[in-house]
VMD Tcl script that builds the backbone (N, CA, C; Angstrom):
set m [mol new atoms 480]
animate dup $m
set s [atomselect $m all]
$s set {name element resname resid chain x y z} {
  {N N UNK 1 A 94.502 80.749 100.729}
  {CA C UNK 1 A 95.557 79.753 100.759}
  {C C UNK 1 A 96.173 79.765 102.143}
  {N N UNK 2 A 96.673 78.405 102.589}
  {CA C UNK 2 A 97.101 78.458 103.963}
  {C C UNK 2 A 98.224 77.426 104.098}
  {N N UNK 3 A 99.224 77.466 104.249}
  {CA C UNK 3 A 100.269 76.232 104.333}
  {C C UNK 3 A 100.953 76.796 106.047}
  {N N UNK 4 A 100.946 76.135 106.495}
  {CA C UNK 4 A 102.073 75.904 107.830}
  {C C UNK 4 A 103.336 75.303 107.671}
  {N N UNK 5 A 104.297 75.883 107.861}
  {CA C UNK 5 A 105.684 74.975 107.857}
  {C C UNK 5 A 106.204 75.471 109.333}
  {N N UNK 6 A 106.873 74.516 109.691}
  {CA C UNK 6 A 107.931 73.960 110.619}
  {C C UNK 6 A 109.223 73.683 110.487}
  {N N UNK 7 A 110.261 74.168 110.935}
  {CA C UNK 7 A 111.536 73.509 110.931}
  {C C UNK 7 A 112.135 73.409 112.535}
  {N N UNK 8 A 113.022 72.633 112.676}
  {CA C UNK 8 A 113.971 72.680 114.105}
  {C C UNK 8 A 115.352 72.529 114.165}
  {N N UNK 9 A 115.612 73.020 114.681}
  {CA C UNK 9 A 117.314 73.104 114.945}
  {C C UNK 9 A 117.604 73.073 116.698}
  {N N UNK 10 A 118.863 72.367 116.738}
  {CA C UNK 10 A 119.103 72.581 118.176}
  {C C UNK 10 A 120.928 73.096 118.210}
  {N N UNK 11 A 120.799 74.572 118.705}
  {CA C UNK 11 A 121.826 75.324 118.880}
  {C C UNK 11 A 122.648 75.037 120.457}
  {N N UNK 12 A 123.873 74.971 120.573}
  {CA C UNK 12 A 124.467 74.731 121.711}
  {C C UNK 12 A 124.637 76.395 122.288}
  {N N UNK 13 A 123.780 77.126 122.680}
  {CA C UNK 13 A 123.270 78.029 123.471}
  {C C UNK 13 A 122.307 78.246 124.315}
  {N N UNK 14 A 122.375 79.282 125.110}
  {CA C UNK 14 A 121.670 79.531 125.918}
  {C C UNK 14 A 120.313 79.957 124.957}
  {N N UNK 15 A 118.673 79.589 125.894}
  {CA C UNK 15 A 117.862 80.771 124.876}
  {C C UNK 15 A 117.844 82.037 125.168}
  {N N UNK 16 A 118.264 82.942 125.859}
  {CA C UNK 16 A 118.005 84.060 125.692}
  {C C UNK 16 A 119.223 84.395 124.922}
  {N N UNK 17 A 120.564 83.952 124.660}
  {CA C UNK 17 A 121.205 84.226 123.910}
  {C C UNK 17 A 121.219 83.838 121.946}
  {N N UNK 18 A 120.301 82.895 121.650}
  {CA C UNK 18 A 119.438 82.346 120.477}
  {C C UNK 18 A 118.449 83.795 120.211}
  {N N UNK 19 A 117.656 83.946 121.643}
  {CA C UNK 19 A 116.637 84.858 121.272}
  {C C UNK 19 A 117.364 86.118 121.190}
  {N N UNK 20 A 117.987 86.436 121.436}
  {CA C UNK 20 A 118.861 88.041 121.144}
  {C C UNK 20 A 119.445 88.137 119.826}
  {N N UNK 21 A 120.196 86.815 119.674}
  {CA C UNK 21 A 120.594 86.735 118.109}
  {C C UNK 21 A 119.187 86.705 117.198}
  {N N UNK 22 A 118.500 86.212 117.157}
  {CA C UNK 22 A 117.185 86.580 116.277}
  {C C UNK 22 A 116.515 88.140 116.448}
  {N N UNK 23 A 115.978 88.701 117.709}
  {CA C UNK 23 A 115.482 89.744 117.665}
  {C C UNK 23 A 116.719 90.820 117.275}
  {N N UNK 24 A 117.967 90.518 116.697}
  {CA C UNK 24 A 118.292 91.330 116.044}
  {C C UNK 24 A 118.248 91.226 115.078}
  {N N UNK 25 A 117.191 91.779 113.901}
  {CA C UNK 25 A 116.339 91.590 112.967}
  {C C UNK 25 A 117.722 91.767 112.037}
  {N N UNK 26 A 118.656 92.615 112.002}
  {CA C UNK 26 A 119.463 92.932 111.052}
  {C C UNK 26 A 120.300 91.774 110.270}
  {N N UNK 27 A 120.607 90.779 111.823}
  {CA C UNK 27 A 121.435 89.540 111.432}
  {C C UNK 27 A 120.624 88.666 110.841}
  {N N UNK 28 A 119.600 88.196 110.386}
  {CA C UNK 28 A 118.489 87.593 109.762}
  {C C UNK 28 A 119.081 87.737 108.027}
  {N N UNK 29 A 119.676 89.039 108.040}
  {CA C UNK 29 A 120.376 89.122 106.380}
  {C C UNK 29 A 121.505 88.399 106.492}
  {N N UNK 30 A 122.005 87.767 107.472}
  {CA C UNK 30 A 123.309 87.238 107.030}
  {C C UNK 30 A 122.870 85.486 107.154}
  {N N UNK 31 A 121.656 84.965 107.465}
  {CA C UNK 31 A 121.513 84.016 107.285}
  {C C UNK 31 A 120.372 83.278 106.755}
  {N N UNK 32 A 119.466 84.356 106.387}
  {CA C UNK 32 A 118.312 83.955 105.217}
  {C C UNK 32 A 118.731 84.150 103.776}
  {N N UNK 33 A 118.198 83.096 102.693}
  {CA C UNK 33 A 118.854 83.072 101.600}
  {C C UNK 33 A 118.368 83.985 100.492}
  {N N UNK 34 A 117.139 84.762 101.129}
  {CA C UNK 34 A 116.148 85.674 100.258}
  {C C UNK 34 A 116.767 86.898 100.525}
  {N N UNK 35 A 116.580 86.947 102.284}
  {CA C UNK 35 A 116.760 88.846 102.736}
  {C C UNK 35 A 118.847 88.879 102.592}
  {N N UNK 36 A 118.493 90.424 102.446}
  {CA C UNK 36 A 119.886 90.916 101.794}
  {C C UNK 36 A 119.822 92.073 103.196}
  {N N UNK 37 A 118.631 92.263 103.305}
  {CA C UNK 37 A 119.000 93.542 104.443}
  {C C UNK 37 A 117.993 94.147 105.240}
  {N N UNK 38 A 117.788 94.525 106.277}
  {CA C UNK 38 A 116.849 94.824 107.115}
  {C C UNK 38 A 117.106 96.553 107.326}
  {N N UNK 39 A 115.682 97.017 107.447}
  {CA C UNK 39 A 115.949 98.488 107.969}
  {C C UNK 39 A 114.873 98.760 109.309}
  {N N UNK 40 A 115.440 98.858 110.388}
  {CA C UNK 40 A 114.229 98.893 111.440}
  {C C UNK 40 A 113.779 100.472 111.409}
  {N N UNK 41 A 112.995 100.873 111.602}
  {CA C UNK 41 A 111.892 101.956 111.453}
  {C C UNK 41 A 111.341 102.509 112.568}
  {N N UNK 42 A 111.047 101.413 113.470}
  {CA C UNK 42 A 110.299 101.667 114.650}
  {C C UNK 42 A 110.915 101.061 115.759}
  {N N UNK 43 A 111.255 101.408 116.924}
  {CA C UNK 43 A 111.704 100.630 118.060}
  {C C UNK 43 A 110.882 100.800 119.186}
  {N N UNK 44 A 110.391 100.104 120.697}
  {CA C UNK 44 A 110.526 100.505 121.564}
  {C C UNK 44 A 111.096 99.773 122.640}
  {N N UNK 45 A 111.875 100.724 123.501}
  {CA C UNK 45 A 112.883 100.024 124.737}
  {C C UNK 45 A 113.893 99.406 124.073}
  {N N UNK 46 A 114.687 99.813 123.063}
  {CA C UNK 46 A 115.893 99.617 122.321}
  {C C UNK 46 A 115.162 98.332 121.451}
  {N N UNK 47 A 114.138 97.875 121.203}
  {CA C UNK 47 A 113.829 96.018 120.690}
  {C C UNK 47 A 113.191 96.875 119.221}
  {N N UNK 48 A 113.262 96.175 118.524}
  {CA C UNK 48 A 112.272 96.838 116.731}
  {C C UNK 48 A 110.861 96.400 117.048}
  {N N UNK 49 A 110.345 97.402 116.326}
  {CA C UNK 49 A 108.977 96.934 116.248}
  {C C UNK 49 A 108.533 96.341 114.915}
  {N N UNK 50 A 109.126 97.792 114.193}
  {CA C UNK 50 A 108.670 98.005 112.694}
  {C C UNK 50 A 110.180 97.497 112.507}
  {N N UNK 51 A 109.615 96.459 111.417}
  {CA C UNK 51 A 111.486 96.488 110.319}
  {C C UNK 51 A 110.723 96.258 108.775}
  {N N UNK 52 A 111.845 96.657 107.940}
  {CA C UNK 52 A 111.418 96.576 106.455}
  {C C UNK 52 A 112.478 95.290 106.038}
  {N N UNK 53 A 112.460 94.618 105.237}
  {CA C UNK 53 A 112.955 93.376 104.675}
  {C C UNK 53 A 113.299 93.566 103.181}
  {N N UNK 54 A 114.815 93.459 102.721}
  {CA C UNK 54 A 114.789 93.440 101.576}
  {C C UNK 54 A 115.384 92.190 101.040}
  {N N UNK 55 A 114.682 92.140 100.047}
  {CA C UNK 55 A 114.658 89.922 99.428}
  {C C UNK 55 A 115.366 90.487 98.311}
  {N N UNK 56 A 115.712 89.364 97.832}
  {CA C UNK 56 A 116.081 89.034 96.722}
  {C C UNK 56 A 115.968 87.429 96.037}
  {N N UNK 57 A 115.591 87.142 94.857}
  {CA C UNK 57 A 115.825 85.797 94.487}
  {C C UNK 57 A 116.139 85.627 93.235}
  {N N UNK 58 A 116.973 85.312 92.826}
  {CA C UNK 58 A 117.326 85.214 91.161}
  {C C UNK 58 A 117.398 86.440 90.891}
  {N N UNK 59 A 116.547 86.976 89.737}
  {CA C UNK 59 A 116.858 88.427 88.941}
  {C C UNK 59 A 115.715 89.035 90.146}
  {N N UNK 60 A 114.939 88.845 90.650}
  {CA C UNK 60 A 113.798 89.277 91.556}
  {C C UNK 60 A 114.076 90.093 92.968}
  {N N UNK 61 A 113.761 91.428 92.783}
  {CA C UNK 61 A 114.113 92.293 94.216}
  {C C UNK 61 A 112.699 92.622 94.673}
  {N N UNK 62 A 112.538 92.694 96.130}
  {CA C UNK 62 A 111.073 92.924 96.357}
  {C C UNK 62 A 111.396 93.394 97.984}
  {N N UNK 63 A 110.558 93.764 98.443}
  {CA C UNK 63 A 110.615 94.351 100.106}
  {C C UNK 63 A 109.381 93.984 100.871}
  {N N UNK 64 A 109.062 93.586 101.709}
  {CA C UNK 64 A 108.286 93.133 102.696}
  {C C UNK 64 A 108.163 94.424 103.985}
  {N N UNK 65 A 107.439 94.673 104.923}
  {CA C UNK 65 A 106.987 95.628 105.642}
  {C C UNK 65 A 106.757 94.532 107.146}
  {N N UNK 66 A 107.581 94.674 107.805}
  {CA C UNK 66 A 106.897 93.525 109.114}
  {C C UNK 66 A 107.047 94.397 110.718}
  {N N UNK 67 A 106.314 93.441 111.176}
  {CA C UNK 67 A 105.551 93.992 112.717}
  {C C UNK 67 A 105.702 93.129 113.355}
  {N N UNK 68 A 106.466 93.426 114.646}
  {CA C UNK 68 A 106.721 92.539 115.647}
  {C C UNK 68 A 105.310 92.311 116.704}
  {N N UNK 69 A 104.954 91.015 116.836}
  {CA C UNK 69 A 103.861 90.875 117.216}
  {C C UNK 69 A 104.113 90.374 118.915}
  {N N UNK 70 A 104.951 89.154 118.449}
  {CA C UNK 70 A 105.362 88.770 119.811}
  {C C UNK 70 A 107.252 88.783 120.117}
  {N N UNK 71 A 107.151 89.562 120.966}
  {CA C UNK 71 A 108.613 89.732 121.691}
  {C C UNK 71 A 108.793 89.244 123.291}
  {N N UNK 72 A 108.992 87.661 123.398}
  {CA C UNK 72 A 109.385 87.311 125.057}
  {C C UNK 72 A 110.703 86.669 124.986}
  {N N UNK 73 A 111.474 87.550 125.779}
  {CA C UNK 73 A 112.723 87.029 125.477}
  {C C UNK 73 A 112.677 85.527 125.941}
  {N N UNK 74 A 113.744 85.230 125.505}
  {CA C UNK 74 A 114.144 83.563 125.254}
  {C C UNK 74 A 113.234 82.643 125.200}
  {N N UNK 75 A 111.644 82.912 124.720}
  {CA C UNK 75 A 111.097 82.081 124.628}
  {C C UNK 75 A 110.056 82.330 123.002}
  {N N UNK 76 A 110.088 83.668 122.355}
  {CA C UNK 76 A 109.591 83.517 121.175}
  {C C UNK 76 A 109.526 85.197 120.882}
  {N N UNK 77 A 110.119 84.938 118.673}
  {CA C UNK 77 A 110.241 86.521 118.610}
  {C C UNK 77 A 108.977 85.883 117.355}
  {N N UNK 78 A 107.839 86.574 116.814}
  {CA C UNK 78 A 107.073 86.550 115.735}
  {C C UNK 78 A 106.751 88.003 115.317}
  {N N UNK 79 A 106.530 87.734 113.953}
  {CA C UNK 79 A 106.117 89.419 113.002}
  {C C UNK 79 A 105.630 88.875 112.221}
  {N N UNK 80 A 104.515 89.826 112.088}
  {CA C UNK 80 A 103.500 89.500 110.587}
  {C C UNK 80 A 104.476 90.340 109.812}
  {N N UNK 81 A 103.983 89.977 108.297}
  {CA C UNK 81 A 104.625 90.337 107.131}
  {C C UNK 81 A 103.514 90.798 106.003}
  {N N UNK 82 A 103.746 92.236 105.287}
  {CA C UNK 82 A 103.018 92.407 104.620}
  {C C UNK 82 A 103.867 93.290 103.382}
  {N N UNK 83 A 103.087 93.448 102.359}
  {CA C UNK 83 A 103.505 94.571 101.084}
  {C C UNK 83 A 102.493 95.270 100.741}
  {N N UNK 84 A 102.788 96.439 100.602}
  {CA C UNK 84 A 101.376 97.384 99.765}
  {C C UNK 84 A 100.781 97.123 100.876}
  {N N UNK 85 A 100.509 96.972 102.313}
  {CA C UNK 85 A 99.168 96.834 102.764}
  {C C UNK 85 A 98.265 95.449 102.512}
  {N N UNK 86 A 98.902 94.594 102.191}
  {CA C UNK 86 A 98.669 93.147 101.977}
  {C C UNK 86 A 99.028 92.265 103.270}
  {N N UNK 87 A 98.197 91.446 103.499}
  {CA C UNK 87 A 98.932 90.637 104.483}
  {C C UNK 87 A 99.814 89.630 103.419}
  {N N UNK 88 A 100.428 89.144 104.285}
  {CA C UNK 88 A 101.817 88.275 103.401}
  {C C UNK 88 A 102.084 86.662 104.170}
  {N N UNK 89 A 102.646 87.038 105.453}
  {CA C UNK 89 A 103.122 85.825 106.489}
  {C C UNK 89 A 103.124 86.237 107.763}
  {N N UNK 90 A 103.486 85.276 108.247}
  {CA C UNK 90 A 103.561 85.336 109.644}
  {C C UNK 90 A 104.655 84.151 110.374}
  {N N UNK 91 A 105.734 84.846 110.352}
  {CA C UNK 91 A 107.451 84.712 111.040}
  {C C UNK 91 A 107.233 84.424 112.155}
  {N N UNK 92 A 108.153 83.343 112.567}
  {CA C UNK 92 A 108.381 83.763 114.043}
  {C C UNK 92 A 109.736 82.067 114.702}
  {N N UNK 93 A 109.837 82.516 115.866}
  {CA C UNK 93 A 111.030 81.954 116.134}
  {C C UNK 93 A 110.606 81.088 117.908}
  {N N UNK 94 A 110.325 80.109 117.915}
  {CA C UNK 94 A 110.186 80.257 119.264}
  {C C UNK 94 A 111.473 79.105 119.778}
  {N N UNK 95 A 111.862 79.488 121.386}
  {CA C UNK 95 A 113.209 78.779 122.237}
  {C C UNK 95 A 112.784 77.965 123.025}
  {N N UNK 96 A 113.490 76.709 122.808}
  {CA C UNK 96 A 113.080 75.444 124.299}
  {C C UNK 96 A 114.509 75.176 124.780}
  {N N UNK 97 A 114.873 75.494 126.139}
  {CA C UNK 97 A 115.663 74.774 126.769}
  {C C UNK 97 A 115.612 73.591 126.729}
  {N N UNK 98 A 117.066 72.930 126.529}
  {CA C UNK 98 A 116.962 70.879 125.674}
  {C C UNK 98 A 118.061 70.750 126.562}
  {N N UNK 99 A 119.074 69.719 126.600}
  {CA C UNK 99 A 120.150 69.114 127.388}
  {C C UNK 99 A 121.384 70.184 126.696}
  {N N UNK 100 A 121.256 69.724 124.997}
  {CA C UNK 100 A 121.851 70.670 124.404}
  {C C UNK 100 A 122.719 72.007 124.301}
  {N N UNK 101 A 121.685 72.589 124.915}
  {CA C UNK 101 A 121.385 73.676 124.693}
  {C C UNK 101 A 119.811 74.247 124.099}
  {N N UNK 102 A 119.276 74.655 123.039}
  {CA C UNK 102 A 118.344 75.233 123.310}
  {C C UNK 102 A 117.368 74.925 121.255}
  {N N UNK 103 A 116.338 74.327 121.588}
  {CA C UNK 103 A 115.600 73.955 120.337}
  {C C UNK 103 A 115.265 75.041 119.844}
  {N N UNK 104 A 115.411 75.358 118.787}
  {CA C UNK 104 A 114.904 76.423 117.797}
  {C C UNK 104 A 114.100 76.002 116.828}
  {N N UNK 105 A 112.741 76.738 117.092}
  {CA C UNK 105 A 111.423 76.194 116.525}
  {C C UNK 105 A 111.189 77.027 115.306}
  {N N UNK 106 A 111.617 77.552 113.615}
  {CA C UNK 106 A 110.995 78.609 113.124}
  {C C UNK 106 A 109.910 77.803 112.365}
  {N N UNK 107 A 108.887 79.266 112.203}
  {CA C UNK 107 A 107.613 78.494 111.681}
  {C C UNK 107 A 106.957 79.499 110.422}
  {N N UNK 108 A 106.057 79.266 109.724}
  {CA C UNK 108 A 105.643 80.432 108.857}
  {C C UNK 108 A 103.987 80.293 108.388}
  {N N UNK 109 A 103.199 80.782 108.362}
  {CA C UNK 109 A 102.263 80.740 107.881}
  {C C UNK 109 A 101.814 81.371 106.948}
  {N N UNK 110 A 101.183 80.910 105.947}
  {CA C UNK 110 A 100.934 82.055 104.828}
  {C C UNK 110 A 99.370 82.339 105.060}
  {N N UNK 111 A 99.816 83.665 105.139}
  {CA C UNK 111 A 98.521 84.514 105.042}
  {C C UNK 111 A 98.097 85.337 104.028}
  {N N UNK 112 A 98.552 84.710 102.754}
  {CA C UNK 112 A 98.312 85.886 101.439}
  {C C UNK 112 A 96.491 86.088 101.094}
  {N N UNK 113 A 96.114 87.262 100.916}
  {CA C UNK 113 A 95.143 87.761 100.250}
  {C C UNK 113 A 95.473 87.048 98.802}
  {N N UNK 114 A 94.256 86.724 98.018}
  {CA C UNK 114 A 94.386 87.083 96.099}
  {C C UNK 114 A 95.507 88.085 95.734}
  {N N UNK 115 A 95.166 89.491 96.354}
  {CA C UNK 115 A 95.982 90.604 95.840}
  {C C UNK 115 A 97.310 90.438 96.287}
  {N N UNK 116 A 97.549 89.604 97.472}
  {CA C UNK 116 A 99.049 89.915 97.467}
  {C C UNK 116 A 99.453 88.340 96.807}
  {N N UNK 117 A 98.812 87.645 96.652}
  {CA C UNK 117 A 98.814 86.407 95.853}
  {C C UNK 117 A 100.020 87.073 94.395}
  {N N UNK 118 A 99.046 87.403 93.403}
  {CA C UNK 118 A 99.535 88.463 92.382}
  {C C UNK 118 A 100.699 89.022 92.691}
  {N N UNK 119 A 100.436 90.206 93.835}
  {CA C UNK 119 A 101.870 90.677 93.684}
  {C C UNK 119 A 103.015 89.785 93.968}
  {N N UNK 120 A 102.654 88.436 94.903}
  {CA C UNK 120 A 103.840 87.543 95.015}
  {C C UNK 120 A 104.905 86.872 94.072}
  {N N UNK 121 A 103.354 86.803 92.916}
  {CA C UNK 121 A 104.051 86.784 91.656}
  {C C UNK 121 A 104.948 87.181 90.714}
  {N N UNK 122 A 104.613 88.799 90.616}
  {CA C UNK 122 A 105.083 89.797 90.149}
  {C C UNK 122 A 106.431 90.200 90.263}
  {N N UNK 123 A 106.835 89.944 91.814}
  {CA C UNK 123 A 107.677 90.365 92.367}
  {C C UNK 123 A 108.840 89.711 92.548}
  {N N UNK 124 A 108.225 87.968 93.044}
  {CA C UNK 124 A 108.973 86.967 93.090}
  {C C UNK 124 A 109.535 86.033 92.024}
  {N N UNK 125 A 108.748 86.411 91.277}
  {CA C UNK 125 A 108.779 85.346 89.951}
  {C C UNK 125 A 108.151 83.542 90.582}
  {N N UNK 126 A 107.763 83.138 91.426}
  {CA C UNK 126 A 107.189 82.395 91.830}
  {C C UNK 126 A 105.841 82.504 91.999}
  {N N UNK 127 A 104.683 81.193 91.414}
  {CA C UNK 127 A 103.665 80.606 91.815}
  {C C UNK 127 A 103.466 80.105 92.849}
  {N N UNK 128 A 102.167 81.047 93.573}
  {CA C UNK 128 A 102.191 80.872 94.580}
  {C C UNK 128 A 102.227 79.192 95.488}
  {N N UNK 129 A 101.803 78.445 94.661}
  {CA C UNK 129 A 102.058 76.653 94.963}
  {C C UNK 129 A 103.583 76.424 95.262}
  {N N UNK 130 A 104.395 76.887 94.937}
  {CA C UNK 130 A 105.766 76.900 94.943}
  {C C UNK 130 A 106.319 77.830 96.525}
  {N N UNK 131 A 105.550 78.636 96.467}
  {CA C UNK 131 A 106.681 79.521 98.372}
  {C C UNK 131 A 106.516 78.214 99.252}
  {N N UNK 132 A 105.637 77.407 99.463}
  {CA C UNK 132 A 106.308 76.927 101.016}
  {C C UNK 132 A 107.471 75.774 100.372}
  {N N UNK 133 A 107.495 75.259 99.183}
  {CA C UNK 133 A 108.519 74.553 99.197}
  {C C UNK 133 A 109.877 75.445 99.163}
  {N N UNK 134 A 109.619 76.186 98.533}
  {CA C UNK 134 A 110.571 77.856 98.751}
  {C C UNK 134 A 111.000 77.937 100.142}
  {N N UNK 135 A 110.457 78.356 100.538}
  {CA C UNK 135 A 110.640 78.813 101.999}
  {C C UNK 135 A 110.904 77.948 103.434}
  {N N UNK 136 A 110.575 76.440 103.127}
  {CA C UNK 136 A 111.334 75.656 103.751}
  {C C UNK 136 A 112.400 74.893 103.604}
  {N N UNK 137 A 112.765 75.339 102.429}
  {CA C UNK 137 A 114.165 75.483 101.934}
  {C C UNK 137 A 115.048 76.292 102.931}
  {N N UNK 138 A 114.397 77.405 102.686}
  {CA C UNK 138 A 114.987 78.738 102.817}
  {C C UNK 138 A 115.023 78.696 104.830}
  {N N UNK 139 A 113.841 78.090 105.258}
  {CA C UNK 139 A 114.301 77.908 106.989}
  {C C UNK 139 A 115.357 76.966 106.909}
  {N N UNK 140 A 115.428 75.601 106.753}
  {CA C UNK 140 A 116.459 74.937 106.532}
  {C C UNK 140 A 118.057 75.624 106.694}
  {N N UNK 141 A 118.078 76.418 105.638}
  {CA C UNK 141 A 119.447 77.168 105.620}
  {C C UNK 141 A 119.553 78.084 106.271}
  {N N UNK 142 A 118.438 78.880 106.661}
  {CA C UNK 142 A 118.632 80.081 108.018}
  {C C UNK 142 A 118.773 79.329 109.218}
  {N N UNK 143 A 118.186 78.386 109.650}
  {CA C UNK 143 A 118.630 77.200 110.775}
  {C C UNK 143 A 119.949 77.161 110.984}
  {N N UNK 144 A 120.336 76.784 109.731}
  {CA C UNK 144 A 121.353 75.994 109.900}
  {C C UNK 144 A 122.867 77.043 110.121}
  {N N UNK 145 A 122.886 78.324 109.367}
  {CA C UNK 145 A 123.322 79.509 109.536}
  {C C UNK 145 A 123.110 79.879 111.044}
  {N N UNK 146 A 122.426 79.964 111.559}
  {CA C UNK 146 A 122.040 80.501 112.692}
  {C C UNK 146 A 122.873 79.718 113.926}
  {N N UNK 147 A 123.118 78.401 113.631}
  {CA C UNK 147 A 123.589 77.388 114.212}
  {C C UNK 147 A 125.054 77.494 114.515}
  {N N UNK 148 A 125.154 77.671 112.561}
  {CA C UNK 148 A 126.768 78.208 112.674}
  {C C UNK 148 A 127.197 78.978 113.248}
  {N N UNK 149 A 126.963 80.378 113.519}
  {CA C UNK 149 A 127.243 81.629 113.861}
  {C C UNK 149 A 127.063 81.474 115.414}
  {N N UNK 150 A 126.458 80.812 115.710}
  {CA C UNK 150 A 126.027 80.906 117.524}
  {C C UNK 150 A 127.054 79.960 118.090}
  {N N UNK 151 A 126.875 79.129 117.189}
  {CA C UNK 151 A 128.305 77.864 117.762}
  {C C UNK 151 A 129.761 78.268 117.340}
  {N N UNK 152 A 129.981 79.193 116.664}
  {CA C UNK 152 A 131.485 79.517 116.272}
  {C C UNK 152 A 132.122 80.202 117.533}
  {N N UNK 153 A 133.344 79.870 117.887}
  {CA C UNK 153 A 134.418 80.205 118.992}
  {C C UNK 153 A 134.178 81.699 119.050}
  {N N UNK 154 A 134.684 82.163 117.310}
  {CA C UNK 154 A 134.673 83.790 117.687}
  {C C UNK 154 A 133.257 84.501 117.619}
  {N N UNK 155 A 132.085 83.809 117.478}
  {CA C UNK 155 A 130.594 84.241 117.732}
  {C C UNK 155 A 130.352 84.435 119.722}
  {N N UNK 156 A 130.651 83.466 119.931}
  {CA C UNK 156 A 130.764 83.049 121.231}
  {C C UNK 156 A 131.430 84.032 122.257}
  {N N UNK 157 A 132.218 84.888 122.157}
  {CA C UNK 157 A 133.741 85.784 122.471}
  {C C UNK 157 A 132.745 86.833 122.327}
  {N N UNK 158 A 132.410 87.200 121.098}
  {CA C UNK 158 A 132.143 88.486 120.847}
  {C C UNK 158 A 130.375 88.769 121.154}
  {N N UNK 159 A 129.938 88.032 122.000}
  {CA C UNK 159 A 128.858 88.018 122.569}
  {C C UNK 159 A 128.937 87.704 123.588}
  {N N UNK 160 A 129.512 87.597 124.268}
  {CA C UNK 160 A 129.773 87.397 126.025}
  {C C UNK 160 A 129.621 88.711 126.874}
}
mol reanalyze $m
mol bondsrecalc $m
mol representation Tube
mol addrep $m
């Protein structure tokens, strides 16, 4: 199975200041509607490598395992995503300088095996025909979160 989604947003920031707010994997829980919380594992040169992801949806708790693949600042953060040793997705965030300020590109690809097909199930309570309408939901509102928080006065202050 293979679906591509796309979303865009255009934040009145700088990109390397977009891209700093994303590669801090932790704040991703305060504006994705699944993850509740991030635990990074692995770092190098202060940036994560390894982070763990914890979801939630309805009665459904589940954890994801991800790997930072590509890290260039202000121009794109991506991590594959897996469980059990499954491939899962493939995240990622890339920055365009606009008049604006700065286009925010997130994108996702599904890369599920059969087996993690199943466990998607299991875990999520969703058929697998159902995640990308799921999940571009779910960019939609991390967009749009992301937007908020970067454009707020006291976001702005306390990142300077």
């Amino acid at each position: 199975m293979s679906a591509d989604l796309t979303e865009r947003i255009v934040v009145a920031a700088e990109p390397s200041r977009v891209y700093d707010a994303v590669a801090d994997v932790h704040r991703i829980a305060r504006w994705s509607p699944e993850c509740f919380a991030v635990w990074v594992y692995r770092r190098r040169d202060g940036m994560p490598t390894r982070f763990v992801g914890f979801n939630r949806r309805r009665g459904y708790v589940w954890f994801t395992t991800c790997r930072v693949i590509i890290a260039d600042p202000g121009r794109e953060f991506t991590f594959d995503v897996s469980t059990f040793g499954q491939p899962v997705s493939r995240w990622g965030y890339r920055f365009a300088a606009v008049d604006a300020g700065t286009e925010v590109t997130e994108f996702w690809t599904d890369r599920r095996t059969p087996g993690a097909l199943r466990l998607g199930r299991v875990f999520t309570g969703k058929a697998a025909r159902m995640r990308p309408e799921v999940n571009r939901d779910g960019m939609r509102r991390t967009l749009r979160r992301l937007k908020a928080e970067l454009e707020s006065p006291d976001t702005s202050a306390a990142d300077a």
